[in-house]
TIZAMAR-642819 format. One record per residue (C-alpha): residue in one letter; x, y, z. Coordinates in Angstrom, 1 decimal. Each point is the difference from the previous one (the first is absolute). Layout:
N
<"A"; <X; Y; Z>> ...
***
This chain:
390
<"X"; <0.0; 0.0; 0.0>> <"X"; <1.2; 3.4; -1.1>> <"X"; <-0.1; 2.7; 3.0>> <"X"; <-1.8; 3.0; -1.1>> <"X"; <3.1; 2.0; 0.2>> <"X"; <2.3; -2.1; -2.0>> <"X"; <0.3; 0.3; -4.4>> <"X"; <-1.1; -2.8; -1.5>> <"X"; <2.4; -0.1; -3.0>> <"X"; <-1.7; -3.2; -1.2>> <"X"; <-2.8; 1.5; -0.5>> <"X"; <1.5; 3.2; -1.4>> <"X"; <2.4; -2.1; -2.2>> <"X"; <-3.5; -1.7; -1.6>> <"X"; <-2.2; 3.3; -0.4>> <"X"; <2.8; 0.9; -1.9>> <"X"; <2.2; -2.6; -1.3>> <"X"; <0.6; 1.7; -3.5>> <"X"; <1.8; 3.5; 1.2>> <"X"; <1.4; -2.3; 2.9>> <"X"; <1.3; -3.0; -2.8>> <"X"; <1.8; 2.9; -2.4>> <"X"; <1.6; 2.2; 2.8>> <"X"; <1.8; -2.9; 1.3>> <"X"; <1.1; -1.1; -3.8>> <"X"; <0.8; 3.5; -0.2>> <"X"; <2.2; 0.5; 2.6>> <"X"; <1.9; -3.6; -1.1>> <"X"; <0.6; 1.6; -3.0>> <"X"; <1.3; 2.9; 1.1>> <"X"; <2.6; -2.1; 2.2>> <"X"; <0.7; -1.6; -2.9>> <"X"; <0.5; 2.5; -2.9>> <"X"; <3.4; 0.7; 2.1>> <"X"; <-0.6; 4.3; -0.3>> <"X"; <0.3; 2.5; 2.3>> <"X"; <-3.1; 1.8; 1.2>> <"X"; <0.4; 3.3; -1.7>> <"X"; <-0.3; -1.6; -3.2>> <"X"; <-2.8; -1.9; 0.9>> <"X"; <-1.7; 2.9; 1.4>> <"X"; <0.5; 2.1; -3.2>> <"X"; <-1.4; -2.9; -2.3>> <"X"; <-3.2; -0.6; 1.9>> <"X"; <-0.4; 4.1; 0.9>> <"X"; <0.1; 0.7; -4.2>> <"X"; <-2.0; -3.2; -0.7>> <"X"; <-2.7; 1.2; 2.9>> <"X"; <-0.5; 3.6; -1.7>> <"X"; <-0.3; -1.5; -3.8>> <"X"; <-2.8; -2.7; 1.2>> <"X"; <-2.2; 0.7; 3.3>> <"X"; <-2.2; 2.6; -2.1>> <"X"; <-0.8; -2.7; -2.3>> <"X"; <-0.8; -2.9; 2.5>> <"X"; <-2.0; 2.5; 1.9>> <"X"; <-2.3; 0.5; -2.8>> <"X"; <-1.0; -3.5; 0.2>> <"X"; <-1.7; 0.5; 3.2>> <"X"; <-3.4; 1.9; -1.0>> <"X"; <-0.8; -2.7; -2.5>> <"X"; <0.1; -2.9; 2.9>> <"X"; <-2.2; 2.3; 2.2>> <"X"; <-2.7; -0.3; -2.8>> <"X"; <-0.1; -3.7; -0.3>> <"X"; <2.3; 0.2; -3.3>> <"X"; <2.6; -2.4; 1.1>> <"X"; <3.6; 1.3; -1.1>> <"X"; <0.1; 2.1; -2.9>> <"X"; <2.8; -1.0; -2.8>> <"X"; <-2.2; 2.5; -2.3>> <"X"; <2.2; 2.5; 1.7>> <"X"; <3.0; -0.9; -2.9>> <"X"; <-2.9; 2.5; -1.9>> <"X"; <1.3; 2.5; 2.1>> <"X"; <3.2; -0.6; -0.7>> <"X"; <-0.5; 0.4; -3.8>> <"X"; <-1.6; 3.3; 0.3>> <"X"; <2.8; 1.3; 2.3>> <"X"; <2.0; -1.1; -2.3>> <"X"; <-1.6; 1.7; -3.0>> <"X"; <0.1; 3.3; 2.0>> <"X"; <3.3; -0.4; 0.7>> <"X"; <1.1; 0.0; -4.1>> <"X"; <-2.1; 2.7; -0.6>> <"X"; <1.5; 1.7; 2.8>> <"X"; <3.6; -0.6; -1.3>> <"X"; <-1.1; 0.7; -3.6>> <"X"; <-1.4; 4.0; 1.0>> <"X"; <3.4; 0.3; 1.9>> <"X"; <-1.3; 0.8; 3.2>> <"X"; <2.5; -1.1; 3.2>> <"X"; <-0.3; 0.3; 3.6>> <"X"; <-2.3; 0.2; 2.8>> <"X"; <-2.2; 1.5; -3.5>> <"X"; <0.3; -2.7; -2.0>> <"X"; <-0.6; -2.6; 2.9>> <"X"; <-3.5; 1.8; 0.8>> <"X"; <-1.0; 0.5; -4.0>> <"X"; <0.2; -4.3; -0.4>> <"X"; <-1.4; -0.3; 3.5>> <"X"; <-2.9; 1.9; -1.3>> <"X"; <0.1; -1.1; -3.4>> <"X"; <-0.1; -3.6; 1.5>> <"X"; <-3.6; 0.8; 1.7>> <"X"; <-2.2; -0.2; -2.9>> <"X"; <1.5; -2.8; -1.7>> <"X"; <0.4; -2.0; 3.2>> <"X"; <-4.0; 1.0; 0.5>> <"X"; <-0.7; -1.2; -3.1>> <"X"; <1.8; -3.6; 0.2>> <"X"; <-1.4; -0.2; 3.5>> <"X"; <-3.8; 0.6; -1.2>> <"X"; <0.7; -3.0; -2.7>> <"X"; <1.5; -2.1; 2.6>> <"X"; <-2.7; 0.7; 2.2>> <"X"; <-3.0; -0.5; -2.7>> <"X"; <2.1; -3.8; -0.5>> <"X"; <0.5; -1.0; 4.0>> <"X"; <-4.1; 0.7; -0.1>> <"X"; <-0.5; -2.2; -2.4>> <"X"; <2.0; -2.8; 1.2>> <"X"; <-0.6; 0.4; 4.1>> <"X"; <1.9; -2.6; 1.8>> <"X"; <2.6; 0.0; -2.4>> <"X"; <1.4; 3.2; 0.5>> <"X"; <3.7; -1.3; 0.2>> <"X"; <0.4; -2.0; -3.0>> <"X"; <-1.8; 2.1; -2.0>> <"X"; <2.3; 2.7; 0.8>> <"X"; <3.1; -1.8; -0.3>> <"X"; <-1.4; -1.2; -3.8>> <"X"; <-0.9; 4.0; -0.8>> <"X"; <3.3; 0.6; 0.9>> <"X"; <1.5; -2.0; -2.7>> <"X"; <-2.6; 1.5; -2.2>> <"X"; <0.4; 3.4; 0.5>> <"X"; <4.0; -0.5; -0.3>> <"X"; <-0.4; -1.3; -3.7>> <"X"; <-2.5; 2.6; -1.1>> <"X"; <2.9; 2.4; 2.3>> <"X"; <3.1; -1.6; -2.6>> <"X"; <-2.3; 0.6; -3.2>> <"X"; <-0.6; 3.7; 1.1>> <"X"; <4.1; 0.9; 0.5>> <"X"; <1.5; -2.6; -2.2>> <"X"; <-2.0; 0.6; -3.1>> <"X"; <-2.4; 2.9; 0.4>> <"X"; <1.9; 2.8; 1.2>> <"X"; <1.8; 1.5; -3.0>> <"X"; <-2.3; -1.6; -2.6>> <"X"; <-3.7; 0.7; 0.9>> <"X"; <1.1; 2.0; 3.2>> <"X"; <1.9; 3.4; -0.8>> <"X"; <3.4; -0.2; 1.5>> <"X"; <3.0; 1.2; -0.8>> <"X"; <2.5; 0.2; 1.9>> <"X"; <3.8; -2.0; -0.5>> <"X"; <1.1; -0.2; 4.1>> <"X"; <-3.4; -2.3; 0.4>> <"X"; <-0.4; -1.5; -3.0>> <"X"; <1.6; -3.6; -2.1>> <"X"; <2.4; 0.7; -2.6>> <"X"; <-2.6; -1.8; -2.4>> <"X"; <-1.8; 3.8; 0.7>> <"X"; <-3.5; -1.9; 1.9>> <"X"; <-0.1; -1.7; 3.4>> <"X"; <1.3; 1.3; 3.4>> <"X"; <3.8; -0.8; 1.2>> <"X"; <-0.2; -2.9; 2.5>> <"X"; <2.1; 2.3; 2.6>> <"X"; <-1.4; 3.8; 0.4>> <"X"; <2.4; 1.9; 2.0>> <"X"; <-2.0; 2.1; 3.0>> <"X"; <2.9; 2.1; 1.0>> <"X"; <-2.1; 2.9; -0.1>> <"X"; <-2.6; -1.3; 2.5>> <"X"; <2.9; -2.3; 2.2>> <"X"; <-0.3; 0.7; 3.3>> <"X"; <-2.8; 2.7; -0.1>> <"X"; <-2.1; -0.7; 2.8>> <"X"; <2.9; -1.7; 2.5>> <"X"; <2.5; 2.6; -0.5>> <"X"; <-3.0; 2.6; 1.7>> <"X"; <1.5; -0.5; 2.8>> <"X"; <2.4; -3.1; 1.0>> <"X"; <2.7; -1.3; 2.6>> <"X"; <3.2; -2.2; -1.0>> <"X"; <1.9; -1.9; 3.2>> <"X"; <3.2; -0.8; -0.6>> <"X"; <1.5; -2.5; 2.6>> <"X"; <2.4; 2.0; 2.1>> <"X"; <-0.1; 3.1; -1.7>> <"X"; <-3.8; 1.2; 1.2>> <"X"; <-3.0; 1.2; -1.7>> <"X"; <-0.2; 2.4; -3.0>> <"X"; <-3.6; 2.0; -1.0>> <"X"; <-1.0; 1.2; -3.2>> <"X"; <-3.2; 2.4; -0.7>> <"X"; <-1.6; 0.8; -3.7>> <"X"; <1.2; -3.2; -1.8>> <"X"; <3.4; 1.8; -0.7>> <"X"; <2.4; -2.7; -1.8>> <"X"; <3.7; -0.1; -1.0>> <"X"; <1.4; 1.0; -3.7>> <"X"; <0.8; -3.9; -0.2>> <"X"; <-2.5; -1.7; 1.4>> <"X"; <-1.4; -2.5; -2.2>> <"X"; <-3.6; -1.9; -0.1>> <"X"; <-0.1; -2.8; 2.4>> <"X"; <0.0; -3.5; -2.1>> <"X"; <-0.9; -3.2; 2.5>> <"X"; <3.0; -2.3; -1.2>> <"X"; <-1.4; -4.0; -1.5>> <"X"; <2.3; -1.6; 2.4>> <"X"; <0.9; 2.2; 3.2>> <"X"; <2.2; -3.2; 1.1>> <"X"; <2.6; 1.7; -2.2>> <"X"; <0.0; 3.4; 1.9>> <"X"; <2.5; 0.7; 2.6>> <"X"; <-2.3; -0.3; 3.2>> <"X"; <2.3; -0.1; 2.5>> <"X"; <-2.0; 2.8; 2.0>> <"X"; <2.7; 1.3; 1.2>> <"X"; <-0.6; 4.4; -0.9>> <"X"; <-2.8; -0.9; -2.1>> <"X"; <-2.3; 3.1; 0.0>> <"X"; <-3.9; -0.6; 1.3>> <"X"; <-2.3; 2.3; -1.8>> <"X"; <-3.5; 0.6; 1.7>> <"X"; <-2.3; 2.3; -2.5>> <"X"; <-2.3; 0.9; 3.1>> <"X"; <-1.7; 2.5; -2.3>> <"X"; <-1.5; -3.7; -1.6>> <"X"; <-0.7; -1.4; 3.5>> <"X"; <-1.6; 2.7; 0.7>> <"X"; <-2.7; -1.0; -3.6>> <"X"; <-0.3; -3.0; 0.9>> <"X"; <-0.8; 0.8; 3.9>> <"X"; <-2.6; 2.1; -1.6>> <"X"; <-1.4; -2.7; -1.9>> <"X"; <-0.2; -1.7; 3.3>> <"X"; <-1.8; 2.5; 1.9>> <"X"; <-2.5; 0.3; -3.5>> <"X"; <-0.8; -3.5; -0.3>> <"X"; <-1.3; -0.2; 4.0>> <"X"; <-1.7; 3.3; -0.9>> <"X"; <-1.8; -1.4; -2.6>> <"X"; <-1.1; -2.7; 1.9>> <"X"; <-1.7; 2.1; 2.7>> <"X"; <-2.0; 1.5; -3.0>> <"X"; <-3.4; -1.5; -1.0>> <"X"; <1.5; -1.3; -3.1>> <"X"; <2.8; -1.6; 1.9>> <"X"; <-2.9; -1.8; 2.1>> <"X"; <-1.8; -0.6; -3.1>> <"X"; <3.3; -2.0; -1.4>> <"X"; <0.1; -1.8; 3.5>> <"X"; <-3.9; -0.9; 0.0>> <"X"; <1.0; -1.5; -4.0>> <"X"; <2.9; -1.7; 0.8>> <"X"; <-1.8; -1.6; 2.9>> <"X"; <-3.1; -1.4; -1.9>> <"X"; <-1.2; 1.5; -3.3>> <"X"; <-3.7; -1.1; 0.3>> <"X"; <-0.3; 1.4; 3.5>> <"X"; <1.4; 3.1; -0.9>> <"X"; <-2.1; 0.0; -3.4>> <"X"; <-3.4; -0.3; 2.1>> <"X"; <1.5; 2.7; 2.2>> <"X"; <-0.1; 2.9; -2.7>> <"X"; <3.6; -0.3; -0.7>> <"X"; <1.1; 0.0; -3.9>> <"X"; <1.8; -3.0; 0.0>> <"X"; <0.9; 0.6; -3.9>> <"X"; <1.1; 3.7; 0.6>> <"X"; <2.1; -0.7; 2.9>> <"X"; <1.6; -2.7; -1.0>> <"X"; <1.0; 2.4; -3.4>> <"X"; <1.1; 2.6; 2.3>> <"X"; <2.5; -2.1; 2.0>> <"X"; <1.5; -1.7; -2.9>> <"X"; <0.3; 3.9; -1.7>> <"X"; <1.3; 1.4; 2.9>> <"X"; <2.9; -3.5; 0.7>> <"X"; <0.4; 1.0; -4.3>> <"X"; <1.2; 3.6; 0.9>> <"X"; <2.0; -0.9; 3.1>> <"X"; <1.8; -2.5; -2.1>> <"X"; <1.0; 2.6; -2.8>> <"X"; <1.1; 2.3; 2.9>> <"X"; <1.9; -2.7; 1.3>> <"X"; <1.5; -1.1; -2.8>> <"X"; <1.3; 3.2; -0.7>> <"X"; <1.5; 0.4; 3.7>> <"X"; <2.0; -3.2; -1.2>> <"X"; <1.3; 1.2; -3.5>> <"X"; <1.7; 3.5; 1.3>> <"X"; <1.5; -1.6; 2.2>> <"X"; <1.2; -2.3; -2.4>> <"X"; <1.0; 2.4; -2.9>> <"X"; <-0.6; -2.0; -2.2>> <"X"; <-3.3; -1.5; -1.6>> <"X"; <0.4; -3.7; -1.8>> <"X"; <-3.0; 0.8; -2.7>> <"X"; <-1.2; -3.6; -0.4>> <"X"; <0.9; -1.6; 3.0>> <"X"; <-0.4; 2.6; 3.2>> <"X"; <-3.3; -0.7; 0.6>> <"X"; <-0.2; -3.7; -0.3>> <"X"; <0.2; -1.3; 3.5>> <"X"; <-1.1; 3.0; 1.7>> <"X"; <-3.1; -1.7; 0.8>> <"X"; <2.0; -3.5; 0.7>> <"X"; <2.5; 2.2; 2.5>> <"X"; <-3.2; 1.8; 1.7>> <"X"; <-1.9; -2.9; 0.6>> <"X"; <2.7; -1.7; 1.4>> <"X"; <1.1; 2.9; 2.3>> <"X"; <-3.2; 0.0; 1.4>> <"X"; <-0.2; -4.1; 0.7>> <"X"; <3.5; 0.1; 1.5>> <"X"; <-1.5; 2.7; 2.7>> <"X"; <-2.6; -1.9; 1.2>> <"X"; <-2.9; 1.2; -2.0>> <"X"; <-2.8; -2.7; -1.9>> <"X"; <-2.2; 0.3; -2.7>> <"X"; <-3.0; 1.6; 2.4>> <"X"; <2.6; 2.0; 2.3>> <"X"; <2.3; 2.4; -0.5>> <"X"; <1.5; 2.9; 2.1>> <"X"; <2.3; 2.8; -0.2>> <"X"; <2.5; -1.8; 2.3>> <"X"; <0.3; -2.8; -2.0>> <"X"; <0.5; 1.3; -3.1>> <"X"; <2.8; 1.5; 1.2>> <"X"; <1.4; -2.5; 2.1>> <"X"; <-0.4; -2.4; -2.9>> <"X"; <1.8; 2.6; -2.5>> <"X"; <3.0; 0.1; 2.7>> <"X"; <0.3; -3.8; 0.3>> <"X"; <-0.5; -0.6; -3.6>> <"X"; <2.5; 1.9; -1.4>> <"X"; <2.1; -0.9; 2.8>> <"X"; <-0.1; -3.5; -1.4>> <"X"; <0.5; 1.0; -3.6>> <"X"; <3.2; 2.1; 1.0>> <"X"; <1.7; -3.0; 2.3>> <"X"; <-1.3; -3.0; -2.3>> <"X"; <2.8; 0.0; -2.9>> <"X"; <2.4; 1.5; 2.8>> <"X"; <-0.4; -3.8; 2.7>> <"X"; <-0.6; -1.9; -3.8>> <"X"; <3.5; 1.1; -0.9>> <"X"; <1.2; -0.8; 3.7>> <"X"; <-1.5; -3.4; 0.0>> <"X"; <0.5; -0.9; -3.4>> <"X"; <3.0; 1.8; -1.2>> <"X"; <-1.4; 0.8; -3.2>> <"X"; <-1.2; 3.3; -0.9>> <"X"; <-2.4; -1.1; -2.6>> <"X"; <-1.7; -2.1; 2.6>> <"X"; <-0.8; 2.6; 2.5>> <"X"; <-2.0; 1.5; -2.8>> <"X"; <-1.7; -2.9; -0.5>> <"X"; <-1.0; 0.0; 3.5>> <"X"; <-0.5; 3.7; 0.1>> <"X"; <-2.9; -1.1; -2.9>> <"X"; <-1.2; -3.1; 2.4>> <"X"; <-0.4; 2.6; 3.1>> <"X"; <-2.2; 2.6; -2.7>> <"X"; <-2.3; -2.7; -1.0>> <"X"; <0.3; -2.6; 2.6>> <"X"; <-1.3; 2.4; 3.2>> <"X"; <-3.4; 0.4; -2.0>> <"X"; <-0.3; -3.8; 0.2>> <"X"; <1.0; -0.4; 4.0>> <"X"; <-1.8; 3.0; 1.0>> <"X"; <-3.4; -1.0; -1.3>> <"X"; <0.8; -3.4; 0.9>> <"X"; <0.7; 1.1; 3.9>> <"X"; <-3.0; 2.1; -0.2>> <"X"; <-2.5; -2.9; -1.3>> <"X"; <2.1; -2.4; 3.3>> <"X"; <-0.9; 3.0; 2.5>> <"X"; <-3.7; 0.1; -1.3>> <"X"; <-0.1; -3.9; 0.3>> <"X"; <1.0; 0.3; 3.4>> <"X"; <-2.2; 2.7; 1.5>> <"X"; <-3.3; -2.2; -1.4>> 
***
């Protein structure tokens, strides 16, 4: 018998045996990988600001009942389509960031209404549905910038386009938009020489777009001086997001999303617009997502144009699974919590494959395993706990 007083870290370690299960193969890993903590800490801090916007825009659609969203890879492709445009007028900076962040809106509604109008159509099959409109959307996505821009779509313009004179570069440089929103205001540690503040995205003559190397078992990560850069100006977005998303479900349309997601013909027989709600929640995960997405590529500085969006929606998902959260429950917490431990794993994995293996190539295999292979533990340690607690 458990005094009253005393944890019962059996029971916590069930309720939630998912988080639980990945920070202790996370912190192996980190033992592991053989790097010093200053490296680590800079890898998992840039990887946190590119991704936590996007997992958190998972969370309204699981409120409503819509299980987890890969139609946000949608989002992606009309950030991603602002983005060019913005890059294509010249516009740079903070400027440029917030023209495709609002250029982004209406497409994003749009794809969000059609996704929506689908998920209605095919209710209780939300998830599959989305992962196959995905792969739709991406192939009517490589028609429109492999063979109609240039010939049936106006545009001219050598920097973006194939030598054949049609059909978009497959790398688009974002120099001018690199670092627009985290260089607001930011803070770089360096081990044993303090912390260093910069204010109004001011950047050196030589700095140069940040490019996330294939196979970071190659990089010197010894840790030892390695600069920590925290953009707290994008901390501070995606705290905001935070404090939105409870906000909006305090509202009567956040209670409305809660009343669907809890059972549609209850709610329906209560006066709630199932059908509108649900096409509210999946426009409003649609817009988030583009916003997100865009979060991710300045910090990156550069924008792969066939491939960038293509496991948004795999990475999100997972982010979210890792953290605790289900296909009916989601929160703020876990999104981030699974974002940290996630992308934990994906920094440490080829880093311990190399160690155990000695075989570069192999820890990227594994690094591929860990991607795809925490989707498949996660939902399977999720359907043991619900076995249990019957």
């Amino acid at each position: 018998m458990i005094h009253p007083y005393e944890p019962d870290l059996l029971g916590f370690a069930r309720r939630h045996a998912v988080p639980v299960t990945f920070v202790a193969l996370c912190l192996t890993l980190c033992v592991l990988s053989g790097q010093g903590p200053a490296f680590l800490a800079g890898e998992v801090v840039t990887r946190l600001v590119r991704n936590s916007f996007t997992t958190l825009s998972l969370i309204v659609p699981v409120l409503a009942g819509l299980g987890l969203n890969f139609g946000i890879v949608l989002g992606a492709m009309a950030a991603q389509m602002a983005v060019i445009a913005v890059v294509h007028w010249n516009m740079s900076g903070l400027s440029g960031f917030l023209a495709a962040a609002a250029l982004a809106v209406p497409l994003a509604l749009v794809f969000g209404w059609l996704v929506g109008l689908l998920f209605n159509r095919a209710k209780g099959r939300e998830m599959v549905t989305g992962l196959i409109a995905s792969f739709f959307a991406n192939g009517l996505y490589q028609l429109l910038f492999l063979f109609l821009v240039g010939t049936l779509i106006p545009f001219h313009d050598p920097g973006l386009l194939l030598p054949e004179g049609y059909g978009l570069r497959n790398t688009v440089n974002l120099a001018p938009v690199n670092y627009a929103l985290d260089d607001i205001l930011s803070a770089t540690w360096i081990p044993h020489q303090g912390v260093t503040w910069a204010v109004g995205g001011a950047k050196k003559a030589d700095s140069a777009p940040s490019v996330e190397l294939p196979n970071p078992v190659a990089q010197n990560t010894s840790g030892q001086g390695t600069p920590v850069k925290v953009p707290i100006g994008t901390f501070v977005v995606i705290a905001g997001l935070c404090l939105a998303i409870g906000a909006l479900m305090s509202t009567k349309l956040g209670q409305d999303m809660r009343a669907v997601g809890q059972d549609m013909h209850i709610a329906e027989i209560a006066g709630i617009p199932v059908d509108r709600t649900r096409l509210i929640a999946v426009a409003i995960s649609t817009v988030l997502a583009a916003w997100g997405h865009l979060v991710y590529l300045q910090n990156m500085g550069t924008l792969n144009t066939y491939s960038s969006h293509e496991q948004i929606g795999m990475f999100g998902v997972a982010s979210l699974l890792v953290g605790g959260a289900s296909v009916t429950r989601a929160t703020v917490w876990q999104a981030l919590l699974g974002t940290l431990l996630f992308h934990t794993l994906f920094v440490t994995s080829p880093l311990a494959g190399k160690t155990l293996m000695g075989d570069p190539q192999i820890g990227e295999f594994f690094r591929v395993f860990v991607a795809y292979g925490v989707i498949a533990l996660a939902l399977a340690l999720h359907a043991w706990r619900g076995g249990n607690q019957k």
